[in-house]
C-alpha positions as CSV (number, residue, x, y, z in Angstrom):
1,X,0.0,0.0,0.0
2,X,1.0,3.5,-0.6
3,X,0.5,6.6,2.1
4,X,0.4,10.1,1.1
5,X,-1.0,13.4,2.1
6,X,-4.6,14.6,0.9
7,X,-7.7,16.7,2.0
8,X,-10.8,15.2,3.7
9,X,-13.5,16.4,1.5
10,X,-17.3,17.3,2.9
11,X,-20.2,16.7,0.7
12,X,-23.8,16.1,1.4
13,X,-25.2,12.7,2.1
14,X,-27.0,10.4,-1.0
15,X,-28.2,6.7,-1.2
16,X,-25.2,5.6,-2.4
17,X,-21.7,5.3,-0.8
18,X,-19.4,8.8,-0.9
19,X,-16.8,8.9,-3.4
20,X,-13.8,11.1,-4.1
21,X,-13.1,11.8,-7.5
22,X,-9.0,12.2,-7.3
23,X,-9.1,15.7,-9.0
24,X,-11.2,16.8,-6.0
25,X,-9.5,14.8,-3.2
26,X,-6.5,17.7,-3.4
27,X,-9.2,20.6,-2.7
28,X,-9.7,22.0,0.2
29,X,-13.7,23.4,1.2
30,X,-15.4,25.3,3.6
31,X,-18.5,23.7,2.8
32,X,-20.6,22.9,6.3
33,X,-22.5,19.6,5.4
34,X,-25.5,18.8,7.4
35,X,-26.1,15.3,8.6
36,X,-28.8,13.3,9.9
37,X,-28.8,11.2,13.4
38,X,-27.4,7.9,12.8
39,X,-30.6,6.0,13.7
40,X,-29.7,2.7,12.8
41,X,-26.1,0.6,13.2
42,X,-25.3,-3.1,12.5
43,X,-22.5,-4.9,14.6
44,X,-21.8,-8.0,12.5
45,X,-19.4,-11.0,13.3
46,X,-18.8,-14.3,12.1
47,X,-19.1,-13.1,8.1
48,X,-15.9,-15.8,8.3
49,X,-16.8,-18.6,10.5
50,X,-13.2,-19.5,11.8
51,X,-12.7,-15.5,13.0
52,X,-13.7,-16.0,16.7
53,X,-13.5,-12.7,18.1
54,X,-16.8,-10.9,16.8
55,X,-17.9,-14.0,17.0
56,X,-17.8,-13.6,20.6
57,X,-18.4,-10.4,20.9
58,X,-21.5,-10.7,18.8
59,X,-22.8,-12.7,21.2
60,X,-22.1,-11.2,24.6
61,X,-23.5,-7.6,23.1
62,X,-27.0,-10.1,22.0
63,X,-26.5,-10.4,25.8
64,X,-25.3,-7.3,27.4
65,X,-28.5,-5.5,24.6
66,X,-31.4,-5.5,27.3
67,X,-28.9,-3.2,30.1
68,X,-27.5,-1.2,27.0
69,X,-31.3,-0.1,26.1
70,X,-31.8,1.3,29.9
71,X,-29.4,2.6,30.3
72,X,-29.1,5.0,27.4
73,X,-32.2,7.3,26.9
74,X,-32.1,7.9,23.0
75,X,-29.5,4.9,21.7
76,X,-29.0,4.1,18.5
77,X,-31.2,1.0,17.4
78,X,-28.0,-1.4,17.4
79,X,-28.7,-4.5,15.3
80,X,-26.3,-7.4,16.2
81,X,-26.5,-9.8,13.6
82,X,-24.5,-13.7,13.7
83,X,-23.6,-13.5,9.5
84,X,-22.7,-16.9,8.7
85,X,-24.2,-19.2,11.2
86,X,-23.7,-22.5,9.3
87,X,-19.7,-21.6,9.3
88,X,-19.5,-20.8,12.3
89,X,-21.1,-23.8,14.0
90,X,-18.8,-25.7,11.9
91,X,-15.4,-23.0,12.7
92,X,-14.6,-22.5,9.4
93,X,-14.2,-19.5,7.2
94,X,-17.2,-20.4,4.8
95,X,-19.6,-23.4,3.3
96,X,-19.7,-23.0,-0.1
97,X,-18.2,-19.9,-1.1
98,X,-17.0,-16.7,1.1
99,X,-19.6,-14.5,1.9
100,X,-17.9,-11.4,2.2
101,X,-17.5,-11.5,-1.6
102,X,-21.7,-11.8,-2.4
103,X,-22.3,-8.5,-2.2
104,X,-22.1,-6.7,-5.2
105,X,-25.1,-6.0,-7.1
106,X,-24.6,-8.5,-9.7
107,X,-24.7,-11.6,-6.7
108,X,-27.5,-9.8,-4.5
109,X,-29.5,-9.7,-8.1
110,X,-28.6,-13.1,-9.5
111,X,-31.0,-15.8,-10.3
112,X,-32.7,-17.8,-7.0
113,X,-33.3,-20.9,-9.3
114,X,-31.2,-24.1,-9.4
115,X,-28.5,-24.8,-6.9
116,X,-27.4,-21.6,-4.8
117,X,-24.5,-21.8,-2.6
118,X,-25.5,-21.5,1.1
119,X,-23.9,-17.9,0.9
120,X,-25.5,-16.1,-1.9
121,X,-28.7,-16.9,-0.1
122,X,-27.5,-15.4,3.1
123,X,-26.2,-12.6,1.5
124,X,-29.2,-11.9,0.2
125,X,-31.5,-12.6,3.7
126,X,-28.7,-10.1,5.4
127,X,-29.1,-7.0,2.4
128,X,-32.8,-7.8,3.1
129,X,-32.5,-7.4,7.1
130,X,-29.9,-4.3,6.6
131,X,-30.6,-2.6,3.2
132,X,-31.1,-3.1,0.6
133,X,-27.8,-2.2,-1.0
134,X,-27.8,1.6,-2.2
135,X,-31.5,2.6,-0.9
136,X,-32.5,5.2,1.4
137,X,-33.5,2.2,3.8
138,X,-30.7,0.8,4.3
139,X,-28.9,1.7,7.8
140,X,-27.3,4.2,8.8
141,X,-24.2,2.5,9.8
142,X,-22.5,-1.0,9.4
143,X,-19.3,-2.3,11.4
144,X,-18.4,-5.8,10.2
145,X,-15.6,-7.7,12.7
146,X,-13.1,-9.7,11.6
147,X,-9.8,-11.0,13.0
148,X,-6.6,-11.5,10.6
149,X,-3.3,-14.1,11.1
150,X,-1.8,-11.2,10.3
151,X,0.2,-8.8,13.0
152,X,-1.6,-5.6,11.7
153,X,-3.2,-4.4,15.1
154,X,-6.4,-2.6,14.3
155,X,-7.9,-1.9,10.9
156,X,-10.7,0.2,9.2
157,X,-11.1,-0.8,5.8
158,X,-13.4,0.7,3.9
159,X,-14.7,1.5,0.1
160,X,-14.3,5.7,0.5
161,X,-11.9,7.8,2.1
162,X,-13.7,10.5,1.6
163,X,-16.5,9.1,3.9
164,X,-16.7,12.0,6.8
165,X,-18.6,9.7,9.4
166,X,-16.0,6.3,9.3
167,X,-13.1,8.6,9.0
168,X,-14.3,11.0,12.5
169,X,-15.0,7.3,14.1
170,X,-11.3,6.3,13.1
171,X,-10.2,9.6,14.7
172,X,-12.1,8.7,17.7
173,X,-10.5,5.7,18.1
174,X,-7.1,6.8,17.8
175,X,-7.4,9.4,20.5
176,X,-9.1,6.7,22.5
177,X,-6.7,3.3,22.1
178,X,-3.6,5.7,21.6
179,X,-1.4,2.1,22.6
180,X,-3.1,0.1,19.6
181,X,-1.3,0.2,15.9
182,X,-4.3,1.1,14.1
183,X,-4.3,2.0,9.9
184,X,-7.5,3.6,7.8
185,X,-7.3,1.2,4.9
186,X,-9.3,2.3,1.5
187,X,-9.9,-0.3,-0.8
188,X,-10.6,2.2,-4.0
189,X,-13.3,-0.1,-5.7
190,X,-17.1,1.0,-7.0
191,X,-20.6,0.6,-4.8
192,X,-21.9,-1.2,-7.5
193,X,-18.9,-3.9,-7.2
194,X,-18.0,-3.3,-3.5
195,X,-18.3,-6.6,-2.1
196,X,-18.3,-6.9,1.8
197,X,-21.3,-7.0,4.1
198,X,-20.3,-3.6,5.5
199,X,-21.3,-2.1,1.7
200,X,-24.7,-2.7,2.5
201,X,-25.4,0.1,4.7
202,X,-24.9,4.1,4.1
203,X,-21.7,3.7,5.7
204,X,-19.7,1.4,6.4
205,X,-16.2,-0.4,7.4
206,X,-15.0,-3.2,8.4
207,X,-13.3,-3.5,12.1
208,X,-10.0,-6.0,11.1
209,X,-7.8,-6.9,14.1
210,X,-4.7,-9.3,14.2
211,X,-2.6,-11.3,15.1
212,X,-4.9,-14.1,16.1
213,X,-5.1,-17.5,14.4
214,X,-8.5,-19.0,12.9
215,X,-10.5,-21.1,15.4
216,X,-9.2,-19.4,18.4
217,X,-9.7,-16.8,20.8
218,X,-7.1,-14.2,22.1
219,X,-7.8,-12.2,25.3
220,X,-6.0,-9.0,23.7
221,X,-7.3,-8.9,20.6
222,X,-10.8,-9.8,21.7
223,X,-10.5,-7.0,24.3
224,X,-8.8,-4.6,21.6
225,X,-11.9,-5.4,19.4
226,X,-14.4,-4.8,22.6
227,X,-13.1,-1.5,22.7
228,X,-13.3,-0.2,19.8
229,X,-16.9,-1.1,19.0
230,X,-17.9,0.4,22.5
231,X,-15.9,3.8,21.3
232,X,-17.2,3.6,17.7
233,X,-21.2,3.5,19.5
234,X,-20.0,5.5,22.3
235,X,-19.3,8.4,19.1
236,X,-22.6,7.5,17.6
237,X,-24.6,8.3,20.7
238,X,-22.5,11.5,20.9
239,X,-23.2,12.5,17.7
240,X,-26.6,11.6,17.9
241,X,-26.9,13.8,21.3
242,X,-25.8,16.8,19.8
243,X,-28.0,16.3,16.9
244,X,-31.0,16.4,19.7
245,X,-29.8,18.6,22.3
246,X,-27.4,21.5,20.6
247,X,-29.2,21.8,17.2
248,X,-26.5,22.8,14.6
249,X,-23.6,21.6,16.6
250,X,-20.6,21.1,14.5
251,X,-17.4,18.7,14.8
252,X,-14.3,20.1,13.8
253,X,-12.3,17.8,11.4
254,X,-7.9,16.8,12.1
255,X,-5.7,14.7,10.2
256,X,-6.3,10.9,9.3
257,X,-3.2,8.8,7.8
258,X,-5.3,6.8,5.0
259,X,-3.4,3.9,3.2
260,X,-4.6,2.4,-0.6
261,X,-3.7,-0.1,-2.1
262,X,-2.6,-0.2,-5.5
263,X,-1.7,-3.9,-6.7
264,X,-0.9,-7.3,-5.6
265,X,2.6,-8.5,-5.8
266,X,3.4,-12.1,-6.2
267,X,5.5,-14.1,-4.9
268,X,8.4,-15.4,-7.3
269,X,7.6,-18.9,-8.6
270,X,8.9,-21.8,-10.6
271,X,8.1,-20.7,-14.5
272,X,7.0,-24.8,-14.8
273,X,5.3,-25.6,-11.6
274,X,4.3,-22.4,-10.5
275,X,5.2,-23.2,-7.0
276,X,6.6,-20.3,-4.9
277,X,10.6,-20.0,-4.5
278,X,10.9,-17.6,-1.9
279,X,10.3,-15.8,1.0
280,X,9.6,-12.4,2.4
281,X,12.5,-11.1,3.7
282,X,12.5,-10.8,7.8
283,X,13.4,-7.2,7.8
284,X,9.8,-6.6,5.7
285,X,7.5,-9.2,7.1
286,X,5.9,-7.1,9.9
287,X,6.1,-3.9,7.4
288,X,4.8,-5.0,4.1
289,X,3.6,-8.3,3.5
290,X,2.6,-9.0,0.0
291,X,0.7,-5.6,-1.1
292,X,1.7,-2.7,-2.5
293,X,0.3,0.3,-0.6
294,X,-0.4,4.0,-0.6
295,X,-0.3,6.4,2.4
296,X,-2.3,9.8,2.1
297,X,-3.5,11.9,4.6
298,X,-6.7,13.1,5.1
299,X,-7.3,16.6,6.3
300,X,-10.7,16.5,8.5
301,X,-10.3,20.4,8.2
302,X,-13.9,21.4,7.5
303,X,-16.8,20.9,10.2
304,X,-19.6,19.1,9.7
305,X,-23.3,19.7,11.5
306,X,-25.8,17.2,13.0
307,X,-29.2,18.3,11.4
């Protein structure tokens, strides 16, 4: 992936997920954008089966739900949703295919008759439940967990950097974990072909945290990824507050280090068998695995206003 510097840019809200054109991503505006309360958000875990800690955490907030609800006097309606049952009563990362590639608008459409793998149906129950995809009924928010082999700490990945409401969350969290690596990742790919479960809602990201294995259970990475759903709903009902008791309260924007990636690079192989020759060196394992990336920075400059 690649990091550089650009500027956070504010537009208004639509049906569909923000995007940046890159001629306007170097601009910097004034332009106030008026929000609405973020009514609805979906906590998902187990999209892959075998990732046990939203899994787990899935299922203690199902619990925890009833003492959340009293406790709060105007909560957002927080949807917990289990996304691939089937995998994970078996622990495994899928049954037929991986869900958390069925949902672009070509799979969500597709044709119900003859043999469907078990996860193009449950995509499509899930955009039902949360969306559907790209309409004003979908909701508000969507946070999908997931845990990675890989020792990346804590991960936003989502479809826009431009996307005022996951980027002020990612802030949040930063000034919250300050002693968790986290990274804004931005995979630059279309609504209409974005993929993930989190694409069904207005906005969206999925929560990646690692090192863990598959199957298990870590006690720091299940409490890293505890806390930053409770700071990412603990912002929501902030921002919802000010949206109903200061009318026309506005949240100033910082900076936010966002990091694309631009292609895959293979590993050398055998030109006959195609097997892999090599290794990545030790000094880059930790640093850059096997993608090429971008680093920008975003410029939260401009506020933005509850309405």
């Amino acid at each position: 992936m690649r990091k550089k510097e650009i500027n956070f840019l504010l537009h208004r809200p639509s049906s569909s997920r923000p995007v940046c054109p890159p001629a306007l991503a170097q601009m910097e505006v004034d332009e106030v954008v008026r929000l609405p309360r973020l009514s609805r958000v979906a906590v998902c875990g187990g999209t892959h089966g075998n990732e046990l800690s939203g899994v787990y955490l899935v299922r203690e907030l199902l619990k925890g739900r009833k003492q959340v609800m009293e406790e709060e006097e105007r909560p957002p309606s927080v949807l917990t949703v289990l996304a691939n049952p089937r995998a994970v009563q078996q622990c495994r990362r899928y049954i037929d295919t991986d869900l958390n590639r069925c949902f672009t608008h070509a799979a969500l459409k597709g044709p119900s008759s003859g043999p469907v793998p078990y996860e193009t149906t449950r995509s499509r129950e899930l955009n039902a439940a949360l969306g559907p995809k790209g309409s004003p009924g979908a909701v508000e928010l969507v946070c999908d967990l997931h845990n990675t082999t890989a020792n990346m700490g804590l991960c936003l990945i989502a479809y826009s950097d431009c996307d005022w409401i996951c980027l002020h969350i990612f802030r949040h969290l930063q000034r919250k974990m300050p002693d968790v690596p986290m990274r804004y990742i931005h995979f630059d790919v279309s609504n209409k072909e974005s993929y993930s479960l989190d694409s069904v809602g207005k906005h969206g990201f999925a929560m990646e945290i690692g090192p863990q294995p598959h199957g298990v259970v870590r006690s720091d990475v299940y409490a890293a990824m505890k806390a930053g759903v409770q700071h990412m709903l603990d912002w929501v009902c902030f921002f919802n507050s000010a949206f109903l008791l200061i009318p026309g309260s506005t949240f100033e924007g910082e900076y936010v280090d966002v990091f694309t990636m631009i292609k895959h690079i293979d590993y050398p192989r055998d030109g006959e068998t195609r097997n892999i020759t090599a290794a990545i060196h030790p000094q880059l394992q930790v640093a850059s695995g096997n993608l090429s990336i971008q680093r920008r920075r975003r410029v939260l400059k401009e506020t933005f206003m509850s309405d």
